[in-house]
C-alpha positions, 0 to 999 in steps of 0.5 A: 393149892396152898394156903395163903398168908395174912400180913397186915399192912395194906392201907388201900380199900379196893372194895371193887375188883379189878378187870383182868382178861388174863387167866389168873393171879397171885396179887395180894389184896384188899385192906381194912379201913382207913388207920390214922397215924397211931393206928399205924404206930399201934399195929403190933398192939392189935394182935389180941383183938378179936378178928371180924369177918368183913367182905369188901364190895361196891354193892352191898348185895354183891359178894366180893370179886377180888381175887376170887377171895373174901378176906377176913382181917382185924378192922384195925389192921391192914392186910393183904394176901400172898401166897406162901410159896412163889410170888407172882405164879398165876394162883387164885385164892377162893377160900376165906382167910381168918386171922388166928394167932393159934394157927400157923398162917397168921398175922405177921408184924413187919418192924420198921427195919429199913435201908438207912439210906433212905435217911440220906440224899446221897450223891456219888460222883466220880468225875470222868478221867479225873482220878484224883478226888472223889466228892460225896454229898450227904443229906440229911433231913429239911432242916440239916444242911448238908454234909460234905465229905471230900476225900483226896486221894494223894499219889501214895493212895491215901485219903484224907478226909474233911467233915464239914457238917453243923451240930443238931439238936437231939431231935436232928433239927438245925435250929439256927436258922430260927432262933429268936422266931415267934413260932406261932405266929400263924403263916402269911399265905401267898397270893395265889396268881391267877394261872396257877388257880386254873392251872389247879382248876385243869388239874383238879378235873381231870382227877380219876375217883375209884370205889370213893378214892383219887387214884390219879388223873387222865392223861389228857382231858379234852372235852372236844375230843371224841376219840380219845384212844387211851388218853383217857387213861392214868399213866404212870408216867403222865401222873408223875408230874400231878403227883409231886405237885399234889406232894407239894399242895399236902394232897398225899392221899391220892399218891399213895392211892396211886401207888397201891393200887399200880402196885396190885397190878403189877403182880396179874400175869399178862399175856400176848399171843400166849407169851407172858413178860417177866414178873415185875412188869408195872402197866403203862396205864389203867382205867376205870370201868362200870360194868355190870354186876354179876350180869345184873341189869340194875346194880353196876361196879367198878373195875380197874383195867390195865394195858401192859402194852398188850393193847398199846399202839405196837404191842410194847411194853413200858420199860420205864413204868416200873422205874417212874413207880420207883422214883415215885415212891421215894419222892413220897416218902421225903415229902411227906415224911411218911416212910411207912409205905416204902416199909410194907412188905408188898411195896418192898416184894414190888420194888425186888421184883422190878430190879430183878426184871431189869437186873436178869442176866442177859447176852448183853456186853453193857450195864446199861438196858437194852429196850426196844423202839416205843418203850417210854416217853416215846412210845412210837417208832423213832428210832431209839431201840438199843439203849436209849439214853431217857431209859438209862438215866431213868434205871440210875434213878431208880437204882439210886432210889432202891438203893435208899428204900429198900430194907436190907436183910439176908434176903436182899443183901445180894441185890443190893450189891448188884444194885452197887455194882450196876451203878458204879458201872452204869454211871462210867458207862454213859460219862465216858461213852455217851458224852459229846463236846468238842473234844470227843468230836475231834477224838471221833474224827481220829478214830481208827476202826476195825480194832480188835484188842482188848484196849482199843480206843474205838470200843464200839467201831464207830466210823468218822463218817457217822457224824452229821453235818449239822453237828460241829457247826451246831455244838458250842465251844463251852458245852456238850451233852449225852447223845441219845443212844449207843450201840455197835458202830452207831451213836445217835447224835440227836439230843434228847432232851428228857434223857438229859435233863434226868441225867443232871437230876439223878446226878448220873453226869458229872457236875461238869458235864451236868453244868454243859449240858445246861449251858448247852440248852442256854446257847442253844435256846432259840433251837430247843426252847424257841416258842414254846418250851421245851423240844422233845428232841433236836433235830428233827427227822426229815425226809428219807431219815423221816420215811425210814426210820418212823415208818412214815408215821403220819403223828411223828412228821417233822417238828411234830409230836415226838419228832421235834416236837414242842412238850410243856410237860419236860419244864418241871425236869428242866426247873429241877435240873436248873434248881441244882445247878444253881440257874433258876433264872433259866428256868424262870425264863421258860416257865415265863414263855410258857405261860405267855404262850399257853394263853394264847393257844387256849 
């Protein structure tokens, strides 16, 4: 066995270990406690102060159980363990690991190098079939309004450029905006509404504690329920929405948590049926367990288990888990300004090793992911095996993010570049492909099929016949929007609603076909917002369509669950979507709806 290295930087304190009915694992592992801000800033200071031996456990008889391993770190660093060979390969470690600057295995201070895209809300759009100019927003800090650089490319191929920006003080801050103030005068807090107080209250019980920390919360906390399945369990997905609103209440701690301690799990090998998935794979949920310790009757620990599909309803792996981490971790970061975790080199291996699992070479001809049927949001038969437009939309944003966080050196300089090349490719592939209006329904009725040829207009061999009746009558004159899925001679014409709102989010729309898809929503609002916002998809499968294609599913009839049915949860995306697109009105007015209805359904 190799010996392991001792980096120090982990900031979590998982003084319990962590479930895994698997053979064993190479994740990295457990931390010193807690560092304030200087601690942070002081890190490459500690390499001189003495190493203590300290043992992480929820008992204080107990031995430690993580990993196999005790670690012996500085009680002013944070360090975690990975072995010095092969990331990943299923490993344990059972020696004891000191600190010694003597030796070579030691601590090694990582210096803040980082992307500089992280500095910058970029945002490349290309409009489809207009090759003449080409906008590129860039944006700075809270307080910097935005640059815009607007390239025009004239017929002889040259680009002129205009810089339109304001000057910053040294410190980067724009300060017109408040000159004049009295800044210390102290802040007049807001009346806080009522439902939103309970809104808080709902929130707040359903928060998840693990070894003394918030890890996160229940996917759904309901007291009459008996028999909740896995609802009872921390979704990444789920937690999404929770955590940007602790983001924006200063509550950062319980993301971070979060984060770190989906980030240990990644790394466990999983196996079904003596198949293991690739490396990098994020679980779709965990859960904390009390088990006894050691076969102890009296004395009891807890332990984090995770499902990987493994258990899931269909034995499906979650495609978009290791994408909602990575969106995640970079909302973190700009709302806290604490850029110290994307820095780490565990979180850093953890976003390479999703981009490598998403970017491995393949049999497939497109840029965008092949997924099978139940892997994200929906994750029950309906009919979106292929290349769904939610998983796609979700890979751009997180391609993009990865884009920004990630700390460019020889090491990750060729996916960074592989990075660029699927997003170039990815973003003209659903722009031009998955796009529908009007136009491009008239275009599909003239298609010719059977066309073998390098520049053949009917690229995937759809047939004319494939459109549904209900469509033309159904789409207005002024909008449009990205159909649900594309694949050899089938278009899913169904309008999924998660897939495009994230595309306008994300920018993978242009901002025409982003300003459609909303004026689309807005003349179609009694059919996708009707009582309750917002429906998951539009239309619903009925009858054979229903039997075939979801098995019978007796949670997915029509206009129930996630055959049309009616999700809440998609608001915060549709208030995003409607922020930038300059219509707060239009979310105004579901949010409106929605807590009108909520009421009553208590």
């Amino acid at each position: 066995m190799k010996s392991g290295t001792c980096i120090g930087i982990s900031s979590m304190k998982p003084c319990c270990r962590i479930l895994i009915s698997y053979k064993s694992s190479s994740i990295f592992g457990v931390s010193s406690p807690k560092m304030n801000r200087s601690g942070i800033h002081n890190l490459s200071k500690s390499l001189s102060k003495a190493v203590d031996r300290r043992r992480f456990h929820s008992y204080k008889h107990s031995k430690s159980q993580i990993v196999g391993y005790k670690c012996v770190v500085d009680p002013n660093r944070r360090a975690f363990s990975v072995s010095d060979s092969s990331w990943g390969q299923p490993r344990v470690f059972t020696s004891s690991f000191r600190v010694d600057k003597g030796r070579a295995r030691g601590v090694l201070v990582i210096p803040k190098v980082a992307s500089d895209f992280r500095n910058h809300s970029t945002s490349v759009e290309p409009h489809v079939n207009e090759k003449n100019f080409e906008r590129i927003y860039i944006q700075g800090g809270l307080n910097v309004k935005p640059l815009v650089v607007e390239r025009i490319e004239t017929g002889s191929g040259l680009v002129k450029e205009d810089k339109i920006g304001i000057d910053v003080n040294e410190s980067g801050l724009n300060t017109d905006n408040v000159k004049g103030l009295n800044l210390t005068e102290p802040k007049i807090e807001r009346e806080v509404p009522e439902v939103e107080k309970e809104a808080w209250n709902i929130l707040r019980g359903a928060v998840v504690n693990y070894c003394g920390n918030l890890v996160g919360t229940v996917a759904a906390n309901d007291p009459a329920d008996k028999q909740p399945l896995n609802y009872d369990q921390i979704f990444i997905r789920d937690f999404v929405p929770s955590a940007l609103a602790f983001l924006l209440n200063g509550e950062g701690e319980i993301v971070k948590n979060f984060l770190l301690h989906t980030l240990q799990l990644q790394s466990w090998e999983k196996t079904v049926d003596c198949y293991s998935p690739g490396q990098g794979l994020m679980p779709a949920s965990f859960k904390v367990r009390t088990v006894p310790l050691d076969g102890s009757t009296d004395a009891f620990e807890e332990v984090l288990d995770p499902d990987f599909g493994e258990s899931a309803i269909g034995r499906v792996a979650p495609v978009d888990s290791g994408l909602w981490w990575i969106i995640l971790l970079r909302a973190y970061g700009k709302i806290t300004g604490d850029y110290t975790l994307q820095e780490r080199v565990d979180v850093q291996t953890g976003i390479r090793l999703i981009l490598n699992l998403c970017l491995t070479d393949g049999f497939d001809m497109f840029p965008s992911l092949l997924v099978t049927d139940g892997s994200c949001m929906i994750d029950r038969r309906m009919g979106i095996h292929g290349h769904p437009l939610e998983i796609q939309a979700l890979f751009y944003s997180a391609l993009r993010c990865s884009r920004e966080i990630l700390t460019v050196n020889d090491a990750t300089k060729n996916l960074v570049a592989a990075i660029n090349n699927r997003l170039s490719a990815l973003s003209f592939h659903i722009r031009e492909y998955y796009w529908v209006d009007m136009k491009k329904i008239n275009e599909i009725y003239r298609y010719k099929t059977e066309e073998y040829s390098t520049d053949a207009i009917n690229k995937f061999n759809i047939y004319p016949d494939q459109i549904p009746s209900w469509l033309v009558d159904w789409i207005p004159e002024e909008g449009g929007y990205f159909i649900g899925n594309l694949q050899p001679a089938h278009m899913d014409f169904r309008f999924f609603t998660l897939g495009n709102l994230w595309a306008i989010v994300s920018s993978l729309g242009t901002s025409k076909q982003n300003e459609d898809v909303l004026n689309l929503i807005e003349e179609k609002w009694d059919d996708l917002v009707a009582n309750m916002p917002l429906k998951i998809i539009y239309p619903a499968l009925e009858s054979d369509e229903w039997r075939i294609i979801t098995g019978s599913d007796p949670k997915n009839t029509p206009w129930s669950y996630h055959n049309g049915g009616s999700w809440p949860t998609l608001l915060w995306q549709f208030t995003l979507a409607c922020i930038k697109m300059g219509k707060p009105e239009l979310a105004q007015r579901a949010v409106a709806l929605a807590e009108e209805r909520l009421s009553v359904d208590q």
